[in-house]
N, C-alpha and C positions, 0 to 999 in steps of 0.2 A: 356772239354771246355764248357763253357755256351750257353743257345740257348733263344732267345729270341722270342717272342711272340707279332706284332702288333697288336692296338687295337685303332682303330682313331687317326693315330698319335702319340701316346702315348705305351710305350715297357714296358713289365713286363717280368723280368730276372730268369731266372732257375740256380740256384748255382749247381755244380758237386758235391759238399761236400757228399749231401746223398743221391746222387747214389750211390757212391763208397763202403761210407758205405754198402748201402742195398746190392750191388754185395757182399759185402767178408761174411755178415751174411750169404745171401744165398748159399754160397760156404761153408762156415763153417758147415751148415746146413746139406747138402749135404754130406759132409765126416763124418758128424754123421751117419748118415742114411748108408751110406756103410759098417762102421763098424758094424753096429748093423746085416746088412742083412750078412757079412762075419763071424759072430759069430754064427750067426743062421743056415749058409751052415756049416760052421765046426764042429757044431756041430751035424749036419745030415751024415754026412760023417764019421765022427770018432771024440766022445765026447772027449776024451783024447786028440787028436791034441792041439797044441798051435800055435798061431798067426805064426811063424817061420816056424811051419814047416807044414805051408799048403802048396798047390803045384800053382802052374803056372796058373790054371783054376779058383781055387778060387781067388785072386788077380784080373785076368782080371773081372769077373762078378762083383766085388766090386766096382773096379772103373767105370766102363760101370753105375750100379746102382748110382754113385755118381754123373758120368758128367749129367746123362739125371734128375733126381731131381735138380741142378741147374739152366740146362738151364729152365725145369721148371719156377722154381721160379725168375728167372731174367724176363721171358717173365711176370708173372701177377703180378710182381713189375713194369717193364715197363706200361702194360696196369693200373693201378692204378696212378700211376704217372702221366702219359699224361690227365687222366680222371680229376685231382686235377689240371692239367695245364689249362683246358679248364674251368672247372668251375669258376678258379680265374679269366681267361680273360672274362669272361660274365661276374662275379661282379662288376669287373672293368668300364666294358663300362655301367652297369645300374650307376653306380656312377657316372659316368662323364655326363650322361643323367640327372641322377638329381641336376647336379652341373650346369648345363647350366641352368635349371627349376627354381631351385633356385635362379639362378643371375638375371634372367629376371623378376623374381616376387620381389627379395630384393632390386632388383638394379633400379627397376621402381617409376616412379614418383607419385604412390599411395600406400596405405596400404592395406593390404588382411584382413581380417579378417573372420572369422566364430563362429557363435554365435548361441549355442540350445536353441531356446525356450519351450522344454520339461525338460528343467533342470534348469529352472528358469533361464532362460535369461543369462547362463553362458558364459562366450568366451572361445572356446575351442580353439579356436587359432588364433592370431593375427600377422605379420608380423613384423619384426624386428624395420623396418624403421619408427613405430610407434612412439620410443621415440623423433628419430628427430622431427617428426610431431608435437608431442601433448606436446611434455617433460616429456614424461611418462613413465617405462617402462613395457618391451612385459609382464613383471610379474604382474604390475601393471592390469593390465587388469586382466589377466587372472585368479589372484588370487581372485580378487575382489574391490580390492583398489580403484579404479577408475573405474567409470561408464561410458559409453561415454554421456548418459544422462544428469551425473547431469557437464560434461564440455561444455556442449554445451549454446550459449549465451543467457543469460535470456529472452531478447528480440525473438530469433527466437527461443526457446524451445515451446512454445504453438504452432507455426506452424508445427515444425517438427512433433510434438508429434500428430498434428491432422491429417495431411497428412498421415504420417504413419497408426493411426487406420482406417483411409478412405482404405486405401491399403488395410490392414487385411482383411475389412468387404468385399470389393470388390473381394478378393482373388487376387491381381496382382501380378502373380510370377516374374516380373520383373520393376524396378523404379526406380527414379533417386532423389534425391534431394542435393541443398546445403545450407548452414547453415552456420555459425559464431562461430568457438567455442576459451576458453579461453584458453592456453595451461600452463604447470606446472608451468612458468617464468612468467605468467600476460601477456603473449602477446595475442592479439584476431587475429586470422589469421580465410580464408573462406574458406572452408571446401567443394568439391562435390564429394557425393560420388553416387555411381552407385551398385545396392544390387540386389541379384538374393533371389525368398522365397523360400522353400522348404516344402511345404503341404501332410500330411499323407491322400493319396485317400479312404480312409474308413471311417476314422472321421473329414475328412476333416480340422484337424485343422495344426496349423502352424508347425512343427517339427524345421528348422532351416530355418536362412539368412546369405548367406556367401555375400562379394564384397570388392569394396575399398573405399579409399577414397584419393583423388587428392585434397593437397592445390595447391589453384588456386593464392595463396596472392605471394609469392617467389619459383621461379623454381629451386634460390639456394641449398635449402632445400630439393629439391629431388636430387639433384646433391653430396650432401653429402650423402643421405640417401644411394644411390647407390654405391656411394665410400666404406662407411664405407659395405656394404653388402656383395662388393667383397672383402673385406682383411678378414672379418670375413668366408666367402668360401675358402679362401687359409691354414687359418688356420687348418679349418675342413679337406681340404683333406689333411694337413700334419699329423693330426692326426689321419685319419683314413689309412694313407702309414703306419704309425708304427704299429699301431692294426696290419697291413694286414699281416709286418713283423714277429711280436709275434707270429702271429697266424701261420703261419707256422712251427714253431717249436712245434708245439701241434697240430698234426692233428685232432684230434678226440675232442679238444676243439673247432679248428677255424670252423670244419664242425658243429656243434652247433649252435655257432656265427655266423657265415654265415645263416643259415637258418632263424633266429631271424632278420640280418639285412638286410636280403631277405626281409621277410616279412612286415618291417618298410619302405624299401625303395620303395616297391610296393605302402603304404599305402602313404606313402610321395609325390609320384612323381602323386598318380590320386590327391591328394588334388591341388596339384600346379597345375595340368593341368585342373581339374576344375573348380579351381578361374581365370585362366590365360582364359579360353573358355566362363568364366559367363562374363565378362566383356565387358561393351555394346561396347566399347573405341576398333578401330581397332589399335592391336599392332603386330610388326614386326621386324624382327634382320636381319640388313642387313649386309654382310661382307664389305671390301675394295675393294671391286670387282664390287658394288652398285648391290651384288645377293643377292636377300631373300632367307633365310635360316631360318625361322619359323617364323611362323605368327598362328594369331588366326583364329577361324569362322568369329568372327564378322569383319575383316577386309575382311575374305570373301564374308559376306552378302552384306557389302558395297560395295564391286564391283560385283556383280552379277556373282561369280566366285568360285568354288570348291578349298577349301585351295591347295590341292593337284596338280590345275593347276596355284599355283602361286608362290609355293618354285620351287628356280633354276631358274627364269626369275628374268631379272634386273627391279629393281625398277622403272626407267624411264620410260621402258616399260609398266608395267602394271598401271603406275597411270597417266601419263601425255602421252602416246600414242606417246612416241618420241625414236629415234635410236643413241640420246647421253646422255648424264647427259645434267640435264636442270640447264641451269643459273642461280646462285645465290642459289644455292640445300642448305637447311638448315643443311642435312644432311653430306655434305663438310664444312661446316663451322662448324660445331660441331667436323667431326675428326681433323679439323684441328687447333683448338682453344681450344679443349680440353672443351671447356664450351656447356653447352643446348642450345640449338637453339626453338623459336618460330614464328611461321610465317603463316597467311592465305592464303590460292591462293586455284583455283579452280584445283579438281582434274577429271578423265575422269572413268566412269562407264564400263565394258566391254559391252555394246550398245553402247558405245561413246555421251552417254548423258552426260554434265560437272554439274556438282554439287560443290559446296565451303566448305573446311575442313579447319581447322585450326589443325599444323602440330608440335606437340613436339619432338626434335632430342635430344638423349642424347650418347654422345661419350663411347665406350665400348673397355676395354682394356686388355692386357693378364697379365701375373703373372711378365712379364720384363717393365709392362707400355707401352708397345706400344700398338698402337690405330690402333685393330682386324677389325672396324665396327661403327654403332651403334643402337643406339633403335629407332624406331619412334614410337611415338603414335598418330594415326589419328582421329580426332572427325569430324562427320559429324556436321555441322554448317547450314543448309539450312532452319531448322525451325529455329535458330537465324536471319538469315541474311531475312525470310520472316516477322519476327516478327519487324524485325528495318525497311525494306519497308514498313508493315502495320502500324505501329508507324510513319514515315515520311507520310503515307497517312492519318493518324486519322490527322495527326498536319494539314496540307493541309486543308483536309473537316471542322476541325475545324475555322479555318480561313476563309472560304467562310461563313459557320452557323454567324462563329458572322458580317459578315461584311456584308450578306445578311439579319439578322436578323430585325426583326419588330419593337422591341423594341430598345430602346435605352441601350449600353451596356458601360461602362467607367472606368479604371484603376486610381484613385489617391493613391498618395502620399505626403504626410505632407498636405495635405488640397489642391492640386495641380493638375491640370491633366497630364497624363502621357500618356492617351489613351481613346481613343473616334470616338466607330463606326462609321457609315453614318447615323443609324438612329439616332442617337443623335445628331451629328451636322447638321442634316435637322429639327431637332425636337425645336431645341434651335434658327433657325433660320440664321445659321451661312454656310459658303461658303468650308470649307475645315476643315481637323482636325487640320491644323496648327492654325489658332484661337483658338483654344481651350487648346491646349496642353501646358503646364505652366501656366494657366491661374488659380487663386483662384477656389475652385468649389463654395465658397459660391455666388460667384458673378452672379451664375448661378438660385438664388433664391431672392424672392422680398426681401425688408431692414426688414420686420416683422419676418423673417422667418430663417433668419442669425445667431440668436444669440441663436434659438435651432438648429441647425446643427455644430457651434462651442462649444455649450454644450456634444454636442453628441463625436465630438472627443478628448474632454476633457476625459470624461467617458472612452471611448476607453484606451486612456493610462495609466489609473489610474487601468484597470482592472473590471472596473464597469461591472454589466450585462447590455447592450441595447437592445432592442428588433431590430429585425431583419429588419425591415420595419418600416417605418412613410413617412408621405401624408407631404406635400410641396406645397406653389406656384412658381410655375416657373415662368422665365422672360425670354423672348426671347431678340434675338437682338436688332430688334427694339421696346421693352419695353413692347412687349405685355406679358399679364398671363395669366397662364393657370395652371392647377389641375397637379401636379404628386404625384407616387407612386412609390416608390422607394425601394428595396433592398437590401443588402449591406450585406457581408462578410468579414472577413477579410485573406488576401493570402500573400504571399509572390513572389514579382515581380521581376526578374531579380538580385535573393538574397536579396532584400530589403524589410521590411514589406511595404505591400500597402492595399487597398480596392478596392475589385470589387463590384460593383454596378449596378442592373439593375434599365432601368429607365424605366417607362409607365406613357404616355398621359392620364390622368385618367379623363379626362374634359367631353369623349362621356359617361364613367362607370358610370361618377358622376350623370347626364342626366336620362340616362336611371336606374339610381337607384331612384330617384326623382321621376320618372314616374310608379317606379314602387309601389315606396309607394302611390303616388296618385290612381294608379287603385285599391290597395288592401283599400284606403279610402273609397273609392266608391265601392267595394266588400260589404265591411260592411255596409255602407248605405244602400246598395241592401237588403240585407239580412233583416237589421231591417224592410227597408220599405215593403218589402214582408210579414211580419208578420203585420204589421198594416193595409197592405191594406183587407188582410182576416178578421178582425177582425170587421174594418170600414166598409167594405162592408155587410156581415152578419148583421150591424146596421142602416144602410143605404136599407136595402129590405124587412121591414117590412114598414118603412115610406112611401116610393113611391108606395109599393100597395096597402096601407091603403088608402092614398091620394088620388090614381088616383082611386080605387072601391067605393069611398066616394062622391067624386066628377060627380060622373056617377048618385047618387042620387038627387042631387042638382041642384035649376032653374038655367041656367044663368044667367049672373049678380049680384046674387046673394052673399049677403058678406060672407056667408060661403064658397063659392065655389070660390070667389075671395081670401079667407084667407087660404084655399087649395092651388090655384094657388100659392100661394107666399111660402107655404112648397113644393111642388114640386119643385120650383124653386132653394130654397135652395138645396134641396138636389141631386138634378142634378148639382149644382154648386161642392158641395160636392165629385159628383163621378168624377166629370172631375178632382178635387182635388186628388182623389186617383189613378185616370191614372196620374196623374204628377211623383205622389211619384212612379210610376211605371217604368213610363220613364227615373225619376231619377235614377234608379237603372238599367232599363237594363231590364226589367225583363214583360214590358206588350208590346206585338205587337198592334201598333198604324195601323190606316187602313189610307193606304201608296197608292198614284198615282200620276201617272204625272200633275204637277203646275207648271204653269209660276210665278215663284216666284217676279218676278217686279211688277204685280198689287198688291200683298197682301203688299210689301215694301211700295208701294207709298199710298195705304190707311192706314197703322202705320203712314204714316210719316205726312201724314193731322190730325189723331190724336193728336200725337206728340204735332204739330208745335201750336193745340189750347191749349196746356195746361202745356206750358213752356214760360217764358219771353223773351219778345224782345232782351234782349242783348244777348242772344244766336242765334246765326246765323246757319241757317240748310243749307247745300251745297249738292244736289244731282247729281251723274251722276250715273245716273241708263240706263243699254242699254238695246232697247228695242227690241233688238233680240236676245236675249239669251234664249237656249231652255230649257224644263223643266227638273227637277227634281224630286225623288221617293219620296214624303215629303207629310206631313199633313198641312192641309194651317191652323187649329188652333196653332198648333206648331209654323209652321215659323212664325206665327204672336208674338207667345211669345220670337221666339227669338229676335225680330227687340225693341220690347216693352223694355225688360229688359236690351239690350243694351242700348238703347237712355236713358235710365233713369240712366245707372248709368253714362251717359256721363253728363246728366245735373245734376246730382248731386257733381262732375267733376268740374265745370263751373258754380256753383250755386251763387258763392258770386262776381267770377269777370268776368262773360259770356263768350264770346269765339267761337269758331266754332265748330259745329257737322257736321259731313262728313261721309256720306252715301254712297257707289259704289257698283255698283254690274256688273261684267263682266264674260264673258269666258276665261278661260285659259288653255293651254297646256301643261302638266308640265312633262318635258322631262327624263330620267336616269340622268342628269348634273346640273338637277336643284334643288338649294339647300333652303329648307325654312326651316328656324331655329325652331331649338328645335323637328322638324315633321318628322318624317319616312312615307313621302306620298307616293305610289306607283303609275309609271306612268300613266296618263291617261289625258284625258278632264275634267276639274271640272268647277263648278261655283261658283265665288269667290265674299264674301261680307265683306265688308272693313267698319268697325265701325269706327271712330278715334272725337279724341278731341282734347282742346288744354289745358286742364286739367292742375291742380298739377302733378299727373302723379301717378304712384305706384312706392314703394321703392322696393331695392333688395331683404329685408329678406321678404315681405309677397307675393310677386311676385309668389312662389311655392303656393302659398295658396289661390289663389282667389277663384278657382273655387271647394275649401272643402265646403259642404254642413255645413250654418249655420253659417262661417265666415262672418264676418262683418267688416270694420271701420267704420258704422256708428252708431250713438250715439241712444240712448234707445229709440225704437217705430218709428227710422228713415228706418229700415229695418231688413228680416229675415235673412239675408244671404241664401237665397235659388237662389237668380236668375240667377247667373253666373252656380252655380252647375245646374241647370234647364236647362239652354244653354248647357253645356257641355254634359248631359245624352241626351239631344235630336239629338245634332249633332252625335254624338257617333252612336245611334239609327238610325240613318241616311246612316250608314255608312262613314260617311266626319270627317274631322277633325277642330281641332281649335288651334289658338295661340295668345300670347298677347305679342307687342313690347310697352314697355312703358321707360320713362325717366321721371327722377325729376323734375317739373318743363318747361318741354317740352309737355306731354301730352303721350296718350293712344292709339294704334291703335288692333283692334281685327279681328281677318281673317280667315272667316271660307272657308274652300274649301268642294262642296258637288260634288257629283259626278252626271253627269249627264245622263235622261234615255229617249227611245224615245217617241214621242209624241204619248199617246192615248189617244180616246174618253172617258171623263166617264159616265156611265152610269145615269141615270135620276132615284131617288128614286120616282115612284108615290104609293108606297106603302101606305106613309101616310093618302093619298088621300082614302083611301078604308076601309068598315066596319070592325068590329071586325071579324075574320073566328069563327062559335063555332061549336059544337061537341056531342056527348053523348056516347062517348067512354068509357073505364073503366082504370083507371090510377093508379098507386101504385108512391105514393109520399113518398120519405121519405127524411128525414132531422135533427140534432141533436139538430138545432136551438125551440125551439118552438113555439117563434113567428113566426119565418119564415113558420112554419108547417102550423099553424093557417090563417095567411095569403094568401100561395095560395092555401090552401084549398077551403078556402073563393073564391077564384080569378077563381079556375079551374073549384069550381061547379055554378059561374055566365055564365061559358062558356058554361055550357050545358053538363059539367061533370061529370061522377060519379067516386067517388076521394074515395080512400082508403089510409088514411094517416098514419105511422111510424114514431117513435122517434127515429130511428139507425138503424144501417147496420144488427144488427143481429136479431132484430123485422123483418126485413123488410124480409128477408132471409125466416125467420119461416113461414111469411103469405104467403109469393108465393109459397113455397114450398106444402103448404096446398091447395090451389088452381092454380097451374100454370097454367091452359086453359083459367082462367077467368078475364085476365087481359091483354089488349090491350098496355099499352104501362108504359114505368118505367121512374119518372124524380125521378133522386137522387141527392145530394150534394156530393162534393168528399173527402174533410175533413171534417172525425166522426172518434171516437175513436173506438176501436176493430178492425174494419175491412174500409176500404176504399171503394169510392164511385166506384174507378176503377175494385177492388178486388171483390165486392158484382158485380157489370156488368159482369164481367168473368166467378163467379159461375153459376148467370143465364143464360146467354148465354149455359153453358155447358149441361144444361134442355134443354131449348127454344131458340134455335140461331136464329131463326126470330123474336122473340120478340124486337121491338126496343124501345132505351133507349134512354134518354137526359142526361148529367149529365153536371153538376153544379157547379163551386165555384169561390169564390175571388179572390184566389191564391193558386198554387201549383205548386211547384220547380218538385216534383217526378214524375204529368203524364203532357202532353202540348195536345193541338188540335190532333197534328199531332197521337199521340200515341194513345190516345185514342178510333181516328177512328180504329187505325193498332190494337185494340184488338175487335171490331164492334160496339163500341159506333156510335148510329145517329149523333147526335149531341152535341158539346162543348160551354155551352155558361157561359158567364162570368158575375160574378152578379157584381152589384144589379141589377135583371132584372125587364123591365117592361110589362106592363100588355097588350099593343099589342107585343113586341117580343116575350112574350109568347107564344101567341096567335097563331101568324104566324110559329115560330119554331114545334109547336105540330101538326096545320094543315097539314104542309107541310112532318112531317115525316109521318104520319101517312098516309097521302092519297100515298107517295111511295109506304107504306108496302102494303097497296091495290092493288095498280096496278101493283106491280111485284105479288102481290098473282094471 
C-alpha cells in the first residue's frame, strides 16, 4: 500500500511499484550469493560432489547465507528510500515557499526590478507584471529593447534624470521618486517607484539598484497584473509536479536536478525576499481569519514592532488597537467584491501614537478561486498629509501678506477688476473692494493716460513684448491725482487668463527724487565753487596787503590813500563775495551767534520800503518776542533782501502786496508742511508772500538752481533764491515755496531756535598793531603772495625767511631747525601739502608752532588740523592786523607754556 507524506497541507505519495521490485532484486541477489558460497563449501568438502548430492549441512548454510544478504539488502534499500522520501518533502515545501514569494511580488501592485550598474546599466531582472505596466515585455527590458529611460515622459525625464544623479553624488542607498511615463499603446500613466542602491565599499561606486514601481493612475492594472501572476504560478507548479514525476524514475538524474533546482531556488527565493524587505511600502498577507501571515520590515518599522511579533496577531489588533474587525475594513470589501480596495484612515503605532496611511487591499485566491485572504499595502502618508496642512497654512499667510500688504495689490480680467486689496482701495480713495470689483481698471487713471494702458492690453493679446512696469497718474474718488508705479504680470485666475498687478503711491518717490537731484545740483555747485574760491582768494591777498602796507605810507586824506581806501573796499566786497559762493555750496563756516532776528527784518524792511513803488503795499506782522537764533545777522539780512526783491519784481508792473511775518512755532510728530521732512522741534518761522503772477508748475523744481533766471538780460543772475537756500541750509532750517498762477508766492523758512547769549565786544580793532622780531619760515607756491607778506611780516619787526614750496621749505628747516621760531605756510602747493609738510616738522620739532593757511580745502578743516598740532587755521585773504594778532598771540603761548 502507499504511504504518504504531509507537507503544509499539501501530501506527496510513495507508489509500492519499486519497492516490490527492489525486494525480489534483492531476494534474487541473495540466492545468487548462496549458490556461489554452496559451490565454494562443495567444493571444499569433496571437489567431485554435485549439487544433488551434497548433504543436509551444506543446504542449511546456503540458505542461512541467502536469508541474512537479503534482509541485508532490503534494510539499506529501505534506509535509501526513506532518505529520497525526505529530501523530496523539503523540496517540496522550498517550492511552495517560493510560490507564495513569488505570488506576493507578481501579484502585487508594483514591478520589482533589478538593474547592474557595473554591466552597463543592464536589467538583470524585471518582474512579470511589467508588461501590464508599461506594455512591454519582461524580455523587453532585459534584453535591451526598451530602456526605462528613454519611456519615461519627455517633460519629467530632466527631473528624473537630475534627481537621480543628485542621489548618486549624494550616495543615497535609499529614494523615492515618481514620474510620467509613455507605455507601448501611447498611454501616459504616473509612475512611483521606491529603489534601494547598492554601493561597492572599496570603490565606493554604484554596483546595482533593485525596487518597484507602483502605477498610481489605475489600481485595475495591478489587479490584473496579479491575476495574470497567479495563473502563470499554477502553471509553473504543474510543470514543475511532472518534472518531479520523471524524475523519479531516474534517480540519479532527478538527484542532479535537484541539486541545480536547489541552488536556483535558493538564489530565487533571497532575490524575492530582498526586493519584498527593500521596499519602503509596508506589505502584508493577511488570511480569512484577518491573521497576518507575512509581512515586511518595513511595515515593521512603521509600527515600532519586530516583524516577528506581528505574524499570527490579527490585523485589527496591531494597526487600529481594537478586539474586533473595524468597520468598513477595506480589507473585507476586497474579499468580498473580489476588487482592490483603497482608502485613508489613521492607523495606531505600538506607542499608540496615530499617525494617517493610505491603505491598498487586494483580494487573494487559491487554485479553486476561492478568496484565501488578502494583500494590504500600507504607505505612511504623514509627510503628505503635513505638506497639505503647510500648503492650507502658506494659502492662509498668503492671504493675510496681501491683505496686510502696503502696497496696493489687484487681479484683472478683460480690462476689469476682479480683486483688490485694502491697500488699493484706500489708496484710490474708495470705501470697500465691492466698488472696485467689475469696475473698468482704466477708470482708475486720469483721461491722458487711458489710451496708453488700452494700448498696452492691446500688445498683451497680440503677443507683443511689454515692459513689465510703467508710471501712471492715478485718479482717486474724489478726482484727485496722484503719481503711480505699477507692475503687472500676466497669471492665470480661477482657470481664466488675468493680470496681477502691483500698485505703489509713487507721489512721496517722486518728491524725494526731485530733492534729491536738487541736492546733488548743489553738490556740483559746491564743488565748482570751492575751486574758485581758492583761486579768487590767492588773488584777492596780494591786493589787500599791498593796500593796507601802502596805505600805512600815506598822509591822510590824502588822494592816494583815499584811492587805496576804495581798492580795499573793493576787495573786501570781493571776499564777502567769495564767502557767498561758499555758503552757497555748504562748504565755508560763517561766525554763527545768537540774533534777534526782528531788528535785522525790520531794518531791510525800511530799506526795502525806500526803494520800491507806492503801489506795492508792505504788510508786517513781525512779533516782538520771539527768541533768537544761531545765524549771521549779514546773512539774514541777505536773505529778507533777495526775497523782497524778487517779490517786487512779482508786482512790478501791477503792484500788489508784500507780506512780511515772522513768529514762533511748534512743530509737533503730526504736523505736516509740504514738500519738508522737518524734524520736531521749536522753529522760527518767516513768511515771504506776494500777490504776484505767481510761478508755474514746470520751473517750480527750479527756482532755487544756482543761475536760473525768468528774468530778462541784465535784470538778474539768478543766484539769489540759490543764495537763500545754501544759507538756510547752513543754518541748519529749512525752506519751501507754495505758489499758484496768478494767485501769488508764499516762501517759508523754518530756522531752529537757540538760547539767548551775550556776545562778546570786539575792542580789538581799537588797538595798535602787536610787532615782534621773531624768526619766521614762510612759505607759499603763490609768489606774489610770498612777496607780499614778506613785505608785511618784516614791517612787523620780522625776520622772514621765505620759500616757494613745500619741498624748499622742508630742505631749509631741516638745515637749520633750532633757528626758526615759528612756520606760516599755505595748504594747497603741489608735491607735498601745507598739512603734510606741518607733520614732517613737527616729527623734528613738536613745539615749534605753525599757522597754516588757505582759501579752500575739502581734504584738512580747522578742526583736523589742530588734531595733527597746527596753532592756528586761518582762511585767506588775510589781513594785515589778523595777521598780526594771530602770530602774537601764538607765539607769546609757546613762551609761556616754555
Amino acid at each position: 500500500m502507499s504511504k504518504a507524506i504531509s507537507v503544509k497541507n499539501e501530501s506527496v505519495a510513495v507508489l509500492p511499484g519499486p519497492r516490490v521490485i527492489s525486494s525480489l532484486v534483492m531476494a534474487a541477489l541473495a540466492a545468487f550469493l548462496g549458490m556461489i558460497a554452496f559451490q565454494l563449501l562443495k567444493r571444499v568438502i569433496d571437489p567431485n560432489m554435485t549439487l544433488w548430492e551434497s548433504n543436509a549441512l551444506t543446504v542449511v548454510f546456503a540458505t542461512v547465507v541467502a536469508t541474512v544478504g537479503t534482509y541485508f539488502g532490503i534494510s539499506i534499500y529501505r534506509r535509501l528510500y526513506w532518505k529520497l522520501v525526505e529530501e523530496t518533502a523539503a523540496r517540496q515545501r522550498d517550492e511552495i515557499a517560493l510560490r507564495k514569494m513569488e505570488m506576493i511580488v507578481e501579484r502585487g501592485p508594483s514591478v520589482t526590478f533589478e538593474i547592474w550598474a557595473v554591466n552597463g546599466w543592464k536589467v538583470t531582472f524585471v518582474s512579470k507584471n511589467v508588461q501590464k505596466m508599461f506594455k512591454y515585455t519582461q524580455d523587453d527590458f532585459i534584453s535591451g529593447r526598451v530602456v526605462l529611460g528613454n519611456i519615461v515622459h519627455p517633460e519629467d525625464l530632466p527631473r528624473v534624470n537630475e534627481e537621480f544623479r543628485r542621489y548618486r553624488k549624494e550616495r543615497v542607498e535609499d529614494f523615492k521618486q515618481e514620474f510620467r511615463v509613455i507605455t507601448g499603446d501611447g498611454v501616459t500613466a504616473w509612475i512611483k517607484s521606491s529603489i534601494i542602491a547598492e554601493y561597492d565599499h572599496e570603490s565606493d561606486k554604484l554596483l546595482r539598484f533593485y525596487g518597484i514601481l507602483i502605477d498610481t493612475t489605475a489600481r485595475k492594472t495591478a489587479e490584473e497584473a496579479l491575476c495574470q501572476a497567479r495563473d502563470e504560478l499554477e502553471v509553473r507548479v504543474e510543470e514543475r509536479t511532472a518534472e518531479l514525476a520523471r524524475a523519479n524514475e531516474e534517480l540519479s538524474l532527478e538527484i542532479s536536478e535537484r541539486n541545480l533546482a536547489e541552488e536556483a531556488l535558493l538564489a530565487s527565493e533571497k532575490r524575492y525576499r530582498t526586493l519584498v524587505e527593500g521596499i519602503n511600502l509596508g506589505l502584508s498577507m493577511v488570511d480569512a481569519q484577518y491573521t497576518i501571515v507575512m509581512t515586511n520590515g518595513a511595515q515593521g518599522k512603521m509600527f515600532n514592532l519586530p516583524v516577528k511579533d506581528l505574524i499570527g496577531r490579527k490585523c485589527f489588533q496591531v494597526y487600529q488597537k481594537r478586539d474586533e474587525v473595524c468597520p468598513g475594513c477595506p480589507g473585507v470589501t476586497a474579499m468580498a467584491t473580489g476588487r482592490p480596495q483603497t482608502t485613508e484612515m489613521d492607523a495606531f503605532r505600538h506607542t499608540g501614537r496615530r499617525f494617517p496611511v493610505r491603505l491598498h487591499t487586494f483580494p487573494v485566491t487559491d487554485t479553486l478561486g476561492q478568496t484565501t485572504g488578502f494583500i494590504g499595502v500600507l504607505e505612511d502618508i504623514s509627510d503628505r498629509k503635513m505638506a497639505e496642512q503647510a500648503a492650507r497654512d502658506m494659502e492662509e499667510r498668503n492671504r493675510l501678506i496681501i491683505e496686510s500688504a502696503p502696497i496696493g495689490i489687484r487681479i484683472a480680467r478683460e480690462g476689469q477688476y476682479v480683486y483688490a486689496n485694502p491697500a488699493l482701495v484706500k489708496m484710490f480713495g474708495y470705501a470697500t473692494n465691492d466698488e472696485l470689483v467689475g469696475r473698468p481698471v482704466e477708470l482708475s487713471y486720469i483721461p491722458e493716460d487711458r489710451e496708453m494702458f488700452r494700448q498696452r492690453q492691446l500688445d498683451r493679446l497680440v503677443g507683443k513684448p511689454i515692459p513689465p512696469s510703467y508710471e501712471v497718474m492715478g485718479l482717486k474718488k474724489n478726482g484727485g491725482r496722484f503719481d503711480l508705479v505699477i507692475w503687472s504680470s500676466h497669471i492665470a485666475y480661477e482657470g481664466r487668463p488675468a493680470t496681477l498687478s502691483f500698485v505703489v503711491d509713487a507721489s512721496l518717490e517722486k518728491s524725494l527724487k526731485n530733492k534729491l537731484a536738487q541736492a546733488q545740483k548743489m553738490e556740483a555747485i559746491g564743488t565748482l565753487a570751492g575751486g574758485i574760491a581758492h583761486d579768487f582768494n590767492n588773488i584777492l591777498m596780494p591786493i589787500l596787503g599791498y593796500a593796507e602796507m601802502t596805505m600805512d605810507y600815506l598822509p591822510d586824506g590824502s588822494k592816494g590813500k583815499n584811492n587805496l581806501g576804495g581798492i580795499l573796499k573793493a576787495a573786501r566786497r570781493a571776499k564777502e563775495l567769495v564767502g557767498q559762493i561758499l555758503t552757497l555750496s555748504r562748504q565755508a563756516e560763517t561766525a554763527r551767534h545768537p540774533l534777534q532776528v526782528q531788528l535785522i527784518i525790520k531794518e531791510a524792511l525800511k530799506l526795502i520800503r525806500a526803494s520800491i513803488p507806492t503801489t506795492i503795499e508792505i504788510r508786517q506782522s513781525i512779533s516782538h518776542t520771539c527768541r533768537p537764533v544761531m545765524a549771521d545777522p549779514t546773512q539774514i539780512h541777505q536773505i529778507i533782501m533777495n526775497l523782497c526783491t524778487n517779490a517786487y519784481h512779482a508786482m512790478v508792473e501791477d503792484g500788489g502786496i508784500l507780506a512780511v511775518s515772522l513768529s514762533e512755532t511748534d512743530l509737533a510728530p503730526g504736523d505736516l508742511i509740504s514738500n519738508l521732512d522737518i524734524p520736531e522741534g521749536k522753529y522760527l518761522r518767516l513768511s515771504v508772500s506776494d500777490t504776484g503772477h505767481g510761478i508755474g508748475p514746470e520751473i517750480r523744481d527750479r527756482i532755487f538752481e544756482p543761475y536760473f533766471t525768468t528774468k530778462g538780460q541784465g535784470e538778474g543772475t539768478g543766484l539769489g533764491l540759490a543764495i537763500v537756500h545754501g544759507i538756510v541750509q547752513n543754518f541748519g532750517g529749512y525752506i519751501n515755496v507754495y505758489s499758484e498762477l496768478g494767485t501769488g508766492t508764499t516762501f517759508n523758512i523754518f530756522l531752529p531756535l537757540a538760547e539767548i547769549e551775550d556776545a562778546p565786544t570786539d575792542s580789538s580793532l581799537l588797538e595798535p598793531l602787536p610787532l615782534g622780531n621773531e624768526r619766521i619760515l614762510l612759505v607759499d607756491d603763490e609768489e606774489q603772495i610770498v612777496l607780499m607778506m614778506r613785505q608785511m611780516l618784516e614791517g612787523l619787526g620780522y625776520s622772514v625767511t621765505a620759500c616757494f614750496g613745500s619741498l624748499e621749505a622742508l630742505e631749509t628747516f631741516w638745515a637749520t631747525p633750532q633757528e626758526i621760531d615759528l612756520v606760516i605756510t599755505d595748504q594747497t602747493m603741489p608735491n607735498m601739502t601745507g598739512g603734510e609738510l606741518a607733520q614732517m616738522i613737527l616729527e623734528v620739532r613738536p613745539d615749534l608752532p605753525i599757522i597754516l593757511c588757505t582759501g579752500f580745502s575739502e581734504v584738512l578743516d580747522e578742526e583736523g588740523a589742530k588734531a595733527m598740532g597746527v596753532r592756528e587755521y586761518l582762511m585767506k585773504p588775510l589781513e594785515k592786523r589778523k595777521v598780526a594778532q594771530t602770530i602774537r598771540r601764538v607765539l607769546d603761548e609757546e613762551k609761556s607754556a616754555g
